[in-house]
C-alpha positions in Angstrom: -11.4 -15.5 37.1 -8.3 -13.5 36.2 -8.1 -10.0 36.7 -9.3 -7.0 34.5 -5.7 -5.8 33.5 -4.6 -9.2 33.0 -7.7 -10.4 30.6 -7.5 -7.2 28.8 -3.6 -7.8 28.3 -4.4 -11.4 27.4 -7.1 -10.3 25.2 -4.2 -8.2 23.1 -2.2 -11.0 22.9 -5.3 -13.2 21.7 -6.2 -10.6 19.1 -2.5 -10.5 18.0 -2.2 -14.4 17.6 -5.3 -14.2 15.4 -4.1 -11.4 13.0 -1.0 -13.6 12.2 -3.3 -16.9 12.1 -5.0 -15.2 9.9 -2.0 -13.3 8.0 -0.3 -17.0 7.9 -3.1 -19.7 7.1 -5.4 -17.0 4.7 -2.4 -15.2 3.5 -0.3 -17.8 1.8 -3.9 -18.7 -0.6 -4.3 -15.3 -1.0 -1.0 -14.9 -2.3 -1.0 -17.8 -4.4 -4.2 -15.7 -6.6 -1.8 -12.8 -6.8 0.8 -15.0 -8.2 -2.2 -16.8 -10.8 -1.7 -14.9 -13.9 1.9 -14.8 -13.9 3.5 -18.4 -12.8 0.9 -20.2 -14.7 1.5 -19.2 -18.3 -1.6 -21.8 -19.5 -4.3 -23.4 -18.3 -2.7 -26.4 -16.9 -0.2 -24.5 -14.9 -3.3 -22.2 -13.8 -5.0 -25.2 -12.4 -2.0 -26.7 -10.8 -1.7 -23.0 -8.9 -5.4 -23.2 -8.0 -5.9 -26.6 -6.5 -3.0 -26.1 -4.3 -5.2 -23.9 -2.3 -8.5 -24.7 -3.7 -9.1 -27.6 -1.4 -8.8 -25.4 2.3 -8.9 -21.8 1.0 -12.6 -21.9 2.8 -11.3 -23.3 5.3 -9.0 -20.5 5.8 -11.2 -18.1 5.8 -12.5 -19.4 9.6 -9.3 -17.3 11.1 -10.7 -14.0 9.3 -14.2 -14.7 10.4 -12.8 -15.1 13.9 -10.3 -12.4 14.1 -13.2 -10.1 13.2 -15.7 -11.6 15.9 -13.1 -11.3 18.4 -12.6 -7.9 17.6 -16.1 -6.9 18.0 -16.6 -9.1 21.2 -13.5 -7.7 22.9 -13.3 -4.4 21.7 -17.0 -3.0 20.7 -15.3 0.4 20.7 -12.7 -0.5 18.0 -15.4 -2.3 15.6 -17.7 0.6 16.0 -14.9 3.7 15.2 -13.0 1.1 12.6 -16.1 0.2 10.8 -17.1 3.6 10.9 -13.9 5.2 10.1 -12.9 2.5 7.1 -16.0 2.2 5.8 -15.7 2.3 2.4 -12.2 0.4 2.6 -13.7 -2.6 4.0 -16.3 -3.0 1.6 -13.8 -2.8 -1.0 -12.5 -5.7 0.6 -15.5 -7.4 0.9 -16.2 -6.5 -2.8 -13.1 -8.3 -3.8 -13.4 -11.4 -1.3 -16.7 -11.8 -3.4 -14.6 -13.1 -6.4 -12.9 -15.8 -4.4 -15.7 -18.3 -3.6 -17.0 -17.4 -7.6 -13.6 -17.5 -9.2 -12.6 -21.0 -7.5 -16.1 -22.7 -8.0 -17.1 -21.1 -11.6 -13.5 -21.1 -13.5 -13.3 -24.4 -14.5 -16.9 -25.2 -15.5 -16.5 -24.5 -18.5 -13.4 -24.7 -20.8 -13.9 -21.2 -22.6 -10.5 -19.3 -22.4 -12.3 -16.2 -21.9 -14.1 -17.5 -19.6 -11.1 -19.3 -17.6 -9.1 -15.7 -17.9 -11.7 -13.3 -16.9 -12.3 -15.9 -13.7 -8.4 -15.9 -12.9 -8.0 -12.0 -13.1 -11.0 -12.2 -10.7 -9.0 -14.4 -8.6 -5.9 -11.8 -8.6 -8.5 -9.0 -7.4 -9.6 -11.0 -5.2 -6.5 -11.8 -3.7 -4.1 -8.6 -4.0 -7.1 -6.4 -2.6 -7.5 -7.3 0.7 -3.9 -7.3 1.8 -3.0 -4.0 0.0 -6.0 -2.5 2.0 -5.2 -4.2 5.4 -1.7 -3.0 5.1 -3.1 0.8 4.0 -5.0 0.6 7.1 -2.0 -0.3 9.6 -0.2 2.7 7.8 -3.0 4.8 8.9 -3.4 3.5 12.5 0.2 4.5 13.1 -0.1 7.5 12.1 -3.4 8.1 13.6 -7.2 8.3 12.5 -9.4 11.1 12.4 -12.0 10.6 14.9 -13.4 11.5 18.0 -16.3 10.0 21.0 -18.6 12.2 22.2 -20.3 12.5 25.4 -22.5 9.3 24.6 -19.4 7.5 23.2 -20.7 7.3 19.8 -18.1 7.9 17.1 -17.6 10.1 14.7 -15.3 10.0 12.2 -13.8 13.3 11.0 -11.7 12.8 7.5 -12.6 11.2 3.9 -11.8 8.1 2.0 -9.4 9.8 0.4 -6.9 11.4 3.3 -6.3 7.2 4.5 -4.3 7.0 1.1 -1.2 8.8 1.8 2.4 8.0 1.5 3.1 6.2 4.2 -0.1 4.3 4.5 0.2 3.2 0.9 4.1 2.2 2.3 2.8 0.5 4.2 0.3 -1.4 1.8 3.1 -2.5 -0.3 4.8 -4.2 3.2 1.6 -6.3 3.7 1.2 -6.9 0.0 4.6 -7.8 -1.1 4.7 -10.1 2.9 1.5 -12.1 1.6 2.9 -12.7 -1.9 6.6 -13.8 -0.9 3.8 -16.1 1.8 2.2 -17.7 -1.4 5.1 -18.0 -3.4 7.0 -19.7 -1.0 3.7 -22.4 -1.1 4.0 -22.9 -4.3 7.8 -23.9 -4.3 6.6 -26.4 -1.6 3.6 -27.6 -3.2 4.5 -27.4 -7.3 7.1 -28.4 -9.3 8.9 -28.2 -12.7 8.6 -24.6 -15.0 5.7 -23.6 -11.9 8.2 -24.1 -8.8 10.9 -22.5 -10.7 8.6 -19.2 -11.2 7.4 -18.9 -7.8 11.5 -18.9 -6.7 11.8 -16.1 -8.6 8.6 -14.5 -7.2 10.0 -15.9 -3.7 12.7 -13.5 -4.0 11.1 -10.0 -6.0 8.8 -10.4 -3.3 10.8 -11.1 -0.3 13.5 -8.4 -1.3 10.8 -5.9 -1.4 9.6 -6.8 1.9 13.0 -6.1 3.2 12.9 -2.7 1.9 9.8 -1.6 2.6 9.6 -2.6 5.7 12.9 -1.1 7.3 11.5 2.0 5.1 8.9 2.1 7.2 10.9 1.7 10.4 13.0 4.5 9.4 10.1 7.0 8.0 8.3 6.6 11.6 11.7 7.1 13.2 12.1 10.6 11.0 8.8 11.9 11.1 6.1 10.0 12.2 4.5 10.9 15.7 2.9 8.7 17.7 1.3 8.7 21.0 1.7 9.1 24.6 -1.1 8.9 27.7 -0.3 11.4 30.0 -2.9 10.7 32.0 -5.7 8.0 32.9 -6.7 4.5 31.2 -6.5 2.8 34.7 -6.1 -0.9 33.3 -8.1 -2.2 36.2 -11.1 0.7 35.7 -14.7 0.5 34.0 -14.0 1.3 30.0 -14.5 4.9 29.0 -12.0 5.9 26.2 -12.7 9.7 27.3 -11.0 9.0 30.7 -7.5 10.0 30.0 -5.4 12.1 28.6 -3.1 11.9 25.5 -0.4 13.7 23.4 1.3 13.2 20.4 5.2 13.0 20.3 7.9 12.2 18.3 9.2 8.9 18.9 6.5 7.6 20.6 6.5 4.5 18.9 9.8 3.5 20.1 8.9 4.0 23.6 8.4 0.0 24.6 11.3 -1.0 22.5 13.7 1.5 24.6 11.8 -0.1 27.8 12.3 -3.4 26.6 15.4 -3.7 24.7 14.5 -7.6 24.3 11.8 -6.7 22.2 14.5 -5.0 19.6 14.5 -8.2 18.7 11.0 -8.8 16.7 11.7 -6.5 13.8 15.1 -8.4 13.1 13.7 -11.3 13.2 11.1 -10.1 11.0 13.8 -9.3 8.4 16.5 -12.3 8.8 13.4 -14.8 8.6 12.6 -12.7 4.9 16.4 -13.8 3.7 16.3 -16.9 5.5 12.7 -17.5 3.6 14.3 -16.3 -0.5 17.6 -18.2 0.4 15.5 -21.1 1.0 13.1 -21.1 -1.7 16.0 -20.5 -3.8 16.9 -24.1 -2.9 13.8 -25.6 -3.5 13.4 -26.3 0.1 9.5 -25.6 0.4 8.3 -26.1 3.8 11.9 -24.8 5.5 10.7 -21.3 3.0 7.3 -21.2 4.0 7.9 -21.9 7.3 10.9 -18.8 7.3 8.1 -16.6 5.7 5.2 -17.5 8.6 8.0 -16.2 11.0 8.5 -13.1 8.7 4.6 -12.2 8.9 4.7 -12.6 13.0 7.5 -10.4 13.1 6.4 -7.5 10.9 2.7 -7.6 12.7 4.3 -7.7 16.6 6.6 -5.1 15.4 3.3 -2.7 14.6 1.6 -4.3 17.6 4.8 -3.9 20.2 4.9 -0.2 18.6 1.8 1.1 19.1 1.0 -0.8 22.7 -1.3 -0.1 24.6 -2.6 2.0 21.9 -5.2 0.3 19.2 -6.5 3.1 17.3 -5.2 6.6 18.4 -7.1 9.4 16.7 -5.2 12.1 15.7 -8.0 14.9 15.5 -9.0 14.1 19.1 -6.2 12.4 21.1 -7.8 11.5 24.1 -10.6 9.9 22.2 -7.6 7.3 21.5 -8.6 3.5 22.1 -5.8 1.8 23.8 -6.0 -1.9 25.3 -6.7 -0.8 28.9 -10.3 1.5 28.0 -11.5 0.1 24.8 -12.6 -3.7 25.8 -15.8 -5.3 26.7 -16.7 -6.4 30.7 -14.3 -8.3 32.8 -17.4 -11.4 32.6 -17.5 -11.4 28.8 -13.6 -11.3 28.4 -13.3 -14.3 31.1 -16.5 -16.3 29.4 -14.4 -15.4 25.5 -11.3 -16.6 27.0 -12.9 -19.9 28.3 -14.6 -20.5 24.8 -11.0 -19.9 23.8 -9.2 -22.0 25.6 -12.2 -25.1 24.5 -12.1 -24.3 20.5 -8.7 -23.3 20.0 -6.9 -26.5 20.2 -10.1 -28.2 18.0 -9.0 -25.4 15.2 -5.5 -26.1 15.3 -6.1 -29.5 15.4 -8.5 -30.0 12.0 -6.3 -27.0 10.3 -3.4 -29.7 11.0 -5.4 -32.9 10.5 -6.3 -31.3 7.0 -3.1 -30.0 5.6 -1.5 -33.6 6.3 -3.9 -35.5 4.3 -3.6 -32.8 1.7 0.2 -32.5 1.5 2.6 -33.3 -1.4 2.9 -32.0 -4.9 0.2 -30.9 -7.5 1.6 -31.9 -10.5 0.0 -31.2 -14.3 -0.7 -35.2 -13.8 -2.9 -34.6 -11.0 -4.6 -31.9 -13.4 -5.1 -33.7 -16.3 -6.0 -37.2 -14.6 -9.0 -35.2 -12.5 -9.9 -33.4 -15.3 -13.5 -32.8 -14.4 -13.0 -33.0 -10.3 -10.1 -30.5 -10.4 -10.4 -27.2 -9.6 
Protein backbone atom coordinates (compact mmCIF):
# COMPACT_ATOMS: atom_id res chain seq x y z
CA UNK A 1 0.00 0.00 0.00
CA UNK A 2 1.23 3.47 -0.71
CA UNK A 3 1.89 5.79 1.85
CA UNK A 4 -0.49 8.28 3.74
CA UNK A 5 0.88 11.54 2.15
CA UNK A 6 1.09 10.02 -1.12
CA UNK A 7 -2.74 8.47 -1.13
CA UNK A 8 -3.94 11.67 0.32
CA UNK A 9 -2.02 13.61 -2.56
CA UNK A 10 -3.36 11.07 -5.07
CA UNK A 11 -6.71 11.34 -3.65
CA UNK A 12 -6.55 15.35 -4.58
CA UNK A 13 -5.57 14.58 -7.86
CA UNK A 14 -8.46 11.86 -8.14
CA UNK A 15 -11.04 14.31 -6.83
CA UNK A 16 -9.61 16.89 -9.35
CA UNK A 17 -9.92 14.53 -12.39
CA UNK A 18 -13.53 13.98 -11.41
CA UNK A 19 -14.64 17.65 -11.05
CA UNK A 20 -13.43 18.17 -14.72
CA UNK A 21 -15.04 14.58 -15.81
CA UNK A 22 -17.74 15.87 -14.48
CA UNK A 23 -17.40 19.69 -15.62
CA UNK A 24 -16.61 18.07 -19.30
CA UNK A 25 -19.03 14.98 -19.92
CA UNK A 26 -22.24 16.77 -17.67
CA UNK A 27 -21.31 20.23 -18.60
CA UNK A 28 -21.42 20.28 -22.36
CA UNK A 29 -25.61 18.72 -21.87
CA UNK A 30 -26.01 21.08 -19.38
CA UNK A 31 -25.10 23.79 -21.53
CA UNK A 32 -26.88 22.63 -24.49
CA UNK A 33 -30.39 23.34 -22.06
CA UNK A 34 -29.04 26.86 -21.45
CA UNK A 35 -28.72 27.37 -25.06
CA UNK A 36 -32.62 25.51 -25.69
CA UNK A 37 -34.75 28.58 -25.88
CA UNK A 38 -32.56 30.64 -27.84
CA UNK A 39 -30.83 28.49 -30.91
CA UNK A 40 -33.99 26.69 -31.47
CA UNK A 41 -36.43 29.24 -32.55
CA UNK A 42 -39.37 26.31 -33.09
CA UNK A 43 -40.06 23.12 -32.16
CA UNK A 44 -38.15 21.20 -34.69
CA UNK A 45 -34.97 23.06 -33.94
CA UNK A 46 -35.85 22.52 -30.08
CA UNK A 47 -35.86 18.85 -30.71
CA UNK A 48 -32.87 18.72 -32.85
CA UNK A 49 -31.01 20.65 -29.59
CA UNK A 50 -32.56 18.10 -27.24
CA UNK A 51 -31.74 14.73 -28.76
CA UNK A 52 -28.27 15.64 -29.19
CA UNK A 53 -27.89 15.12 -25.53
CA UNK A 54 -31.02 13.32 -24.78
CA UNK A 55 -29.65 9.92 -25.47
CA UNK A 56 -26.46 10.03 -22.62
CA UNK A 57 -27.43 13.00 -20.56
CA UNK A 58 -28.24 10.20 -17.82
CA UNK A 59 -25.50 8.79 -18.53
CA UNK A 60 -23.64 11.77 -17.67
CA UNK A 61 -24.89 12.24 -14.67
CA UNK A 62 -22.69 8.90 -13.26
CA UNK A 63 -19.47 11.43 -13.04
CA UNK A 64 -21.63 13.83 -10.66
CA UNK A 65 -22.86 10.92 -8.66
CA UNK A 66 -19.23 9.84 -8.33
CA UNK A 67 -17.52 13.04 -7.70
CA UNK A 68 -19.93 13.45 -4.85
CA UNK A 69 -19.34 9.80 -3.34
CA UNK A 70 -15.81 10.34 -3.64
CA UNK A 71 -15.97 13.40 -1.88
CA UNK A 72 -17.70 11.94 1.03
CA UNK A 73 -15.58 8.71 1.05
CA UNK A 74 -12.28 10.64 0.99
CA UNK A 75 -13.04 13.61 2.66
CA UNK A 76 -15.99 12.99 5.39
CA UNK A 77 -14.83 16.32 6.85
CA UNK A 78 -15.46 18.39 3.61
CA UNK A 79 -19.04 16.71 2.95
CA UNK A 80 -20.04 17.28 6.42
CA UNK A 81 -18.85 21.32 6.73
CA UNK A 82 -19.89 21.78 2.75
CA UNK A 83 -23.21 20.21 3.13
CA UNK A 84 -23.61 21.98 6.23
CA UNK A 85 -22.28 25.20 5.21
CA UNK A 86 -24.11 25.24 1.46
CA UNK A 87 -27.06 23.86 2.47
CA UNK A 88 -29.62 25.62 0.99
CA UNK A 89 -27.41 26.18 -2.31
CA UNK A 90 -27.33 22.61 -2.94
CA UNK A 91 -30.78 21.94 -2.78
CA UNK A 92 -31.32 24.68 -5.07
CA UNK A 93 -29.37 22.58 -7.24
CA UNK A 94 -31.04 19.58 -6.57
CA UNK A 95 -34.33 21.48 -7.09
CA UNK A 96 -33.30 22.42 -10.48
CA UNK A 97 -31.65 18.92 -11.49
CA UNK A 98 -35.31 17.76 -10.80
CA UNK A 99 -36.46 19.39 -14.13
CA UNK A 100 -33.94 17.55 -16.21
CA UNK A 101 -35.08 13.80 -16.04
CA UNK A 102 -39.02 15.48 -16.25
CA UNK A 103 -38.27 18.10 -18.96
CA UNK A 104 -36.36 15.36 -21.37
CA UNK A 105 -38.96 12.46 -20.71
CA UNK A 106 -42.41 14.63 -20.45
CA UNK A 107 -41.75 17.48 -23.31
CA UNK A 108 -42.47 15.74 -26.15
CA UNK A 109 -45.56 13.65 -25.07
CA UNK A 110 -47.67 15.71 -26.03
CA UNK A 111 -47.65 18.28 -28.86
CA UNK A 112 -49.21 21.29 -26.81
CA UNK A 113 -46.95 24.42 -27.40
CA UNK A 114 -47.53 25.42 -23.94
CA UNK A 115 -46.86 22.45 -22.85
CA UNK A 116 -43.49 21.97 -25.09
CA UNK A 117 -42.46 25.73 -23.77
CA UNK A 118 -43.09 25.46 -20.21
CA UNK A 119 -41.00 21.92 -20.40
CA UNK A 120 -38.00 23.70 -22.35
CA UNK A 121 -37.81 26.73 -19.90
CA UNK A 122 -37.70 23.87 -17.29
CA UNK A 123 -34.90 22.49 -19.12
CA UNK A 124 -32.91 26.02 -19.09
CA UNK A 125 -33.45 26.05 -15.17
CA UNK A 126 -32.49 23.05 -15.00
CA UNK A 127 -29.42 23.49 -16.74
CA UNK A 128 -28.11 27.27 -15.99
CA UNK A 129 -28.76 26.51 -12.12
CA UNK A 130 -26.37 24.18 -11.20
CA UNK A 131 -23.26 25.66 -12.83
CA UNK A 132 -24.02 29.26 -11.78
CA UNK A 133 -24.25 27.80 -8.18
CA UNK A 134 -21.09 25.50 -8.42
CA UNK A 135 -19.19 28.45 -9.73
CA UNK A 136 -20.76 30.80 -6.66
CA UNK A 137 -19.48 28.24 -4.41
CA UNK A 138 -15.76 28.13 -5.80
CA UNK A 139 -15.97 32.07 -5.45
CA UNK A 140 -16.70 31.52 -1.95
CA UNK A 141 -14.15 28.79 -1.07
CA UNK A 142 -11.44 31.22 -2.23
CA UNK A 143 -12.28 33.57 -0.30
CA UNK A 144 -13.09 31.53 2.61
CA UNK A 145 -16.21 30.08 4.46
CA UNK A 146 -17.53 30.88 7.67
CA UNK A 147 -17.11 27.93 9.81
CA UNK A 148 -15.48 26.35 12.56
CA UNK A 149 -14.89 22.41 14.31
CA UNK A 150 -15.31 22.16 17.76
CA UNK A 151 -13.71 20.04 20.24
CA UNK A 152 -15.79 16.95 18.92
CA UNK A 153 -15.11 17.99 15.26
CA UNK A 154 -18.60 18.63 14.51
CA UNK A 155 -19.15 21.61 12.35
CA UNK A 156 -20.71 24.57 12.65
CA UNK A 157 -21.28 26.90 10.23
CA UNK A 158 -21.25 30.59 11.15
CA UNK A 159 -22.78 33.01 8.22
CA UNK A 160 -26.25 32.92 6.21
CA UNK A 161 -27.34 32.09 2.74
CA UNK A 162 -27.15 35.28 1.97
CA UNK A 163 -23.25 36.46 2.76
CA UNK A 164 -22.09 33.37 -0.09
CA UNK A 165 -23.56 35.82 -2.75
CA UNK A 166 -21.10 38.50 -2.90
CA UNK A 167 -19.21 40.05 -5.73
CA UNK A 168 -16.74 37.98 -6.26
CA UNK A 169 -18.49 34.77 -5.72
CA UNK A 170 -21.16 35.72 -8.16
CA UNK A 171 -17.76 36.60 -10.51
CA UNK A 172 -17.06 33.71 -10.18
CA UNK A 173 -20.61 32.16 -11.05
CA UNK A 174 -20.59 33.79 -14.32
CA UNK A 175 -16.84 32.03 -15.08
CA UNK A 176 -18.48 28.59 -14.49
CA UNK A 177 -21.69 29.56 -16.21
CA UNK A 178 -20.44 31.34 -19.24
CA UNK A 179 -17.28 27.94 -19.36
CA UNK A 180 -20.33 25.37 -19.40
CA UNK A 181 -22.26 27.29 -22.09
CA UNK A 182 -19.34 28.10 -24.62
CA UNK A 183 -18.96 23.77 -23.50
CA UNK A 184 -22.46 23.15 -25.06
CA UNK A 185 -22.34 25.44 -27.76
CA UNK A 186 -19.36 24.18 -29.03
CA UNK A 187 -21.48 20.55 -29.10
CA UNK A 188 -23.93 21.74 -30.91
CA UNK A 189 -21.60 23.21 -33.80
CA UNK A 190 -20.29 19.54 -33.77
CA UNK A 191 -23.49 17.75 -33.58
CA UNK A 192 -26.16 20.23 -35.58
CA UNK A 193 -26.19 21.88 -38.65
CA UNK A 194 -27.87 24.55 -40.91
CA UNK A 195 -29.72 27.87 -39.13
CA UNK A 196 -28.93 25.61 -35.49
CA UNK A 197 -25.05 25.25 -36.05
CA UNK A 198 -24.83 28.76 -37.18
CA UNK A 199 -26.50 29.93 -33.74
CA UNK A 200 -24.52 28.03 -31.48
CA UNK A 201 -21.17 29.81 -33.32
CA UNK A 202 -22.43 32.79 -32.31
CA UNK A 203 -23.21 31.53 -28.82
CA UNK A 204 -19.55 29.75 -29.19
CA UNK A 205 -18.17 33.08 -29.13
CA UNK A 206 -20.58 35.51 -26.59
CA UNK A 207 -19.78 32.76 -24.40
CA UNK A 208 -16.21 32.07 -24.87
CA UNK A 209 -15.27 35.86 -24.92
CA UNK A 210 -16.93 36.18 -21.66
CA UNK A 211 -15.07 33.43 -20.17
CA UNK A 212 -11.94 35.21 -21.13
CA UNK A 213 -12.97 38.12 -19.25
CA UNK A 214 -14.23 36.88 -16.33
CA UNK A 215 -11.88 34.67 -15.72
CA UNK A 216 -8.59 36.90 -15.88
CA UNK A 217 -11.10 39.25 -13.81
CA UNK A 218 -10.97 36.93 -11.37
CA UNK A 219 -7.18 36.32 -11.43
CA UNK A 220 -6.64 39.93 -11.13
CA UNK A 221 -9.45 40.66 -8.23
CA UNK A 222 -7.63 37.84 -5.99
CA UNK A 223 -4.29 39.35 -6.97
CA UNK A 224 -5.73 42.92 -5.61
CA UNK A 225 -7.55 42.02 -2.78
CA UNK A 226 -8.40 38.71 -2.11
CA UNK A 227 -6.51 36.94 0.90
CA UNK A 228 -6.01 33.57 1.03
CA UNK A 229 -4.33 31.20 3.35
CA UNK A 230 -1.17 30.07 4.81
CA UNK A 231 -0.41 27.05 7.60
CA UNK A 232 1.97 28.21 9.75
CA UNK A 233 2.03 25.37 11.58
CA UNK A 234 0.90 21.57 11.65
CA UNK A 235 -1.22 19.28 9.08
CA UNK A 236 1.68 16.63 9.16
CA UNK A 237 0.73 14.86 5.72
CA UNK A 238 1.81 11.57 7.18
CA UNK A 239 -0.40 12.16 10.73
CA UNK A 240 -3.84 10.79 12.00
CA UNK A 241 -6.61 13.51 10.57
CA UNK A 242 -7.61 16.30 12.98
CA UNK A 243 -8.27 19.62 11.10
CA UNK A 244 -7.69 21.42 14.65
CA UNK A 245 -3.99 20.29 14.62
CA UNK A 246 -2.40 23.30 12.97
CA UNK A 247 -2.18 26.51 12.66
CA UNK A 248 -3.25 28.97 9.94
CA UNK A 249 -3.25 32.71 8.82
CA UNK A 250 -4.63 34.65 6.30
CA UNK A 251 -2.39 36.73 3.80
CA UNK A 252 -2.32 38.54 0.93
CA UNK A 253 -1.23 36.62 -1.97
CA UNK A 254 -1.55 33.46 -0.60
CA UNK A 255 -2.98 32.07 -3.49
CA UNK A 256 -0.13 32.66 -5.60
CA UNK A 257 2.15 30.89 -3.36
CA UNK A 258 2.54 27.40 -5.53
CA UNK A 259 2.62 29.26 -8.70
CA UNK A 260 5.76 31.36 -7.48
CA UNK A 261 7.17 27.73 -6.20
CA UNK A 262 6.41 26.26 -9.31
CA UNK A 263 6.69 28.64 -12.11
CA UNK A 264 5.71 25.56 -14.58
CA UNK A 265 2.47 25.66 -13.14
CA UNK A 266 2.07 29.49 -14.58
CA UNK A 267 1.19 27.61 -17.24
CA UNK A 268 -2.46 26.16 -16.44
CA UNK A 269 -4.29 29.48 -16.40
CA UNK A 270 -2.85 30.32 -19.92
CA UNK A 271 -3.77 27.48 -21.20
CA UNK A 272 -7.01 27.86 -19.65
CA UNK A 273 -7.43 31.05 -21.71
CA UNK A 274 -5.52 30.31 -25.26
CA UNK A 275 -7.67 26.92 -25.38
CA UNK A 276 -11.01 29.58 -24.92
CA UNK A 277 -9.72 31.49 -28.37
CA UNK A 278 -8.47 28.43 -29.73
CA UNK A 279 -12.14 26.88 -28.89
CA UNK A 280 -14.44 30.36 -30.64
CA UNK A 281 -11.80 30.47 -33.47
CA UNK A 282 -12.71 27.03 -34.13
CA UNK A 283 -16.32 26.91 -33.86
CA UNK A 284 -16.25 29.84 -35.94
CA UNK A 285 -15.07 27.46 -38.62
CA UNK A 286 -17.50 24.93 -38.19
CA UNK A 287 -14.82 22.65 -36.95
CA UNK A 288 -16.92 20.86 -34.12
CA UNK A 289 -14.97 18.28 -32.38
CA UNK A 290 -11.37 20.46 -32.85
CA UNK A 291 -13.96 23.34 -30.69
CA UNK A 292 -15.26 21.12 -28.30
CA UNK A 293 -12.26 19.49 -27.75
CA UNK A 294 -10.35 23.24 -27.31
CA UNK A 295 -13.24 23.99 -24.78
CA UNK A 296 -12.71 20.49 -22.56
CA UNK A 297 -9.04 21.84 -22.26
CA UNK A 298 -10.48 25.34 -21.31
CA UNK A 299 -12.68 23.73 -18.30
CA UNK A 300 -9.34 21.63 -17.01
CA UNK A 301 -7.53 24.78 -17.02
CA UNK A 302 -9.83 27.12 -15.24
CA UNK A 303 -10.69 24.21 -12.42
CA UNK A 304 -6.60 23.30 -11.84
CA UNK A 305 -6.00 26.93 -11.79
CA UNK A 306 -8.59 27.15 -8.56
CA UNK A 307 -7.30 23.78 -7.44
CA UNK A 308 -3.32 24.67 -7.92
CA UNK A 309 -4.38 28.02 -6.06
CA UNK A 310 -5.79 26.93 -3.11
CA UNK A 311 -3.43 23.56 -2.57
CA UNK A 312 -3.37 21.96 0.05
CA UNK A 313 -6.17 23.91 1.22
CA UNK A 314 -10.01 22.50 0.36
CA UNK A 315 -12.20 24.57 2.32
CA UNK A 316 -10.44 27.30 4.50
CA UNK A 317 -12.81 29.00 6.94
CA UNK A 318 -12.38 32.39 7.29
CA UNK A 319 -14.15 32.90 10.88
CA UNK A 320 -11.90 30.21 12.29
CA UNK A 321 -8.67 29.63 10.27
CA UNK A 322 -7.28 26.72 11.81
CA UNK A 323 -10.54 24.91 11.50
CA UNK A 324 -9.37 25.11 7.65
CA UNK A 325 -9.57 21.56 5.79
CA UNK A 326 -6.60 21.16 3.63
CA UNK A 327 -5.68 17.79 1.71
CA UNK A 328 -3.16 16.57 4.46
CA UNK A 329 -6.02 16.60 7.68
CA UNK A 330 -9.31 16.41 6.15
CA UNK A 331 -9.28 12.71 4.47
CA UNK A 332 -10.54 9.37 5.55
CA UNK A 333 -8.01 6.29 6.91
CA UNK A 334 -4.94 5.32 5.03
CA UNK A 335 -7.02 1.52 4.57
CA UNK A 336 -10.12 3.19 3.06
CA UNK A 337 -8.06 5.59 0.68
CA UNK A 338 -5.84 2.44 -0.51
CA UNK A 339 -9.16 0.01 -0.78
CA UNK A 340 -11.02 3.54 -2.88
CA UNK A 341 -7.98 3.81 -4.94
CA UNK A 342 -8.00 -0.03 -5.82
CA UNK A 343 -11.91 0.19 -6.68
CA UNK A 344 -10.49 3.02 -8.77
CA UNK A 345 -8.04 1.74 -10.60
CA UNK A 346 -10.79 -1.53 -11.48
CA UNK A 347 -13.88 0.83 -12.58
CA UNK A 348 -12.24 3.69 -14.05
CA UNK A 349 -11.11 2.32 -17.26
CA UNK A 350 -14.75 0.33 -17.50
CA UNK A 351 -16.29 4.09 -17.28
CA UNK A 352 -14.13 5.46 -19.78
CA UNK A 353 -14.49 2.70 -21.80
CA UNK A 354 -18.71 2.60 -22.11
CA UNK A 355 -18.60 6.67 -22.03
CA UNK A 356 -16.39 6.04 -25.31
CA UNK A 357 -18.17 2.92 -26.64
CA UNK A 358 -21.43 5.12 -26.38
CA UNK A 359 -20.51 8.45 -27.90
CA UNK A 360 -19.19 6.43 -31.07
CA UNK A 361 -22.20 4.74 -31.82
CA UNK A 362 -24.03 7.94 -31.09
CA UNK A 363 -21.91 10.34 -33.23
CA UNK A 364 -22.77 12.40 -36.28
CA UNK A 365 -25.34 15.01 -36.94
CA UNK A 366 -29.02 15.53 -35.74
CA UNK A 367 -30.64 16.91 -38.44
CA UNK A 368 -34.54 18.23 -38.57
CA UNK A 369 -34.76 14.78 -40.85
CA UNK A 370 -33.81 12.75 -38.03
CA UNK A 371 -36.61 14.72 -36.07
CA UNK A 372 -39.29 14.52 -38.28
CA UNK A 373 -38.66 10.81 -39.55
CA UNK A 374 -38.68 9.61 -35.54
CA UNK A 375 -41.40 11.65 -34.81
CA UNK A 376 -42.83 9.67 -32.01
CA UNK A 377 -39.26 8.02 -30.76
CA UNK A 378 -37.54 11.38 -30.62
CA UNK A 379 -36.96 13.17 -27.84
Amino acid sequence: MLDYETLRFVWWLLVGVLLIGFAIMDGHDMGVGTLLPFVGRDDAERRVVINTVGPHWDGNQVWFITAGGAVFAAWPLVYAAAFSGFYWALLAVLWALFLRPTGFDFRSKLADPRWRSFWDWGLFVGSAVPPLIFGVAFGNLLQGVPFHFDTWLVPHYDGTFWQLLNPFALLAGVVSSSMITFHGANYLVLRTEGEVQGRARLASRVAGTILCVAFVSAGAWIAAGVAGYTIVSGADPSSVSDPLAKHVVAEAGAWFRNYRSHPLTMAIPVVAVLAALAGMWLAGRSRGLAAFVASSLAIAGVILTAGVSMFPFVMPSSSAPDSSLTAWDATSSQLTLGIMLGAVVLFMPLIVFYTRWAYGVMAGKVTLDYVREHEHSAY
